[in-house]
Steps between C-alpha positions, in 0.01 A plus 500: 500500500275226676757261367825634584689505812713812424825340703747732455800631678839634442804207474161286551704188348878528569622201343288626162731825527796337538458265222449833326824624606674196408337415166440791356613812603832408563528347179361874356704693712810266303353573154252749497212495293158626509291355834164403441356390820117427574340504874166296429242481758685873650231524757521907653873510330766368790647249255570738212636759733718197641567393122659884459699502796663168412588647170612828575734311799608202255461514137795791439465646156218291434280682707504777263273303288262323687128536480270286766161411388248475798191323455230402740114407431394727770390882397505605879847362577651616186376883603702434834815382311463828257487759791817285651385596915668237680 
């Protein structure tokens, strides 16, 4: 925790979710497949949330198999991003 800056926000990096959009889940939405996607570094859980709302809005049929992975080295953070209070 001493290390980390815990920078976190919802749509924190636009052009990252567009590229998203673009590259992969309209692609997915076009074919779908199972969606493997993995927020590293989550922080209190803003960019997974984000993550979800991009596929529910984008990916079509794919969306019915996705599963997002959030990871962060922080204990304290990660307990915010499980109890999902924004």
């Amino acid at each position: 925790d001493l290390l980390t800056t815990n920078k976190t926000g919802f749509w924190r990096e636009p052009a990252h979710f567009a590229h998203l959009r673009t590259h992969v889940l309209a692609p997915a939405a076009a074919r779908p497949r199972p969606l493997r996607l993995w927020s590293a570094g989550c922080s209190s859980g803003e960019e997974p949330y984000t993550l979800a709302l991009e596929v529910l809005e984008h990916a079509g049929d794919a969306a019915r198999d996705c599963r997002i992975l959030a990871t962060d080295l922080s204990a304290r953070v990660l307990a915010r991003a499980r109890a999902a209070t924004y």
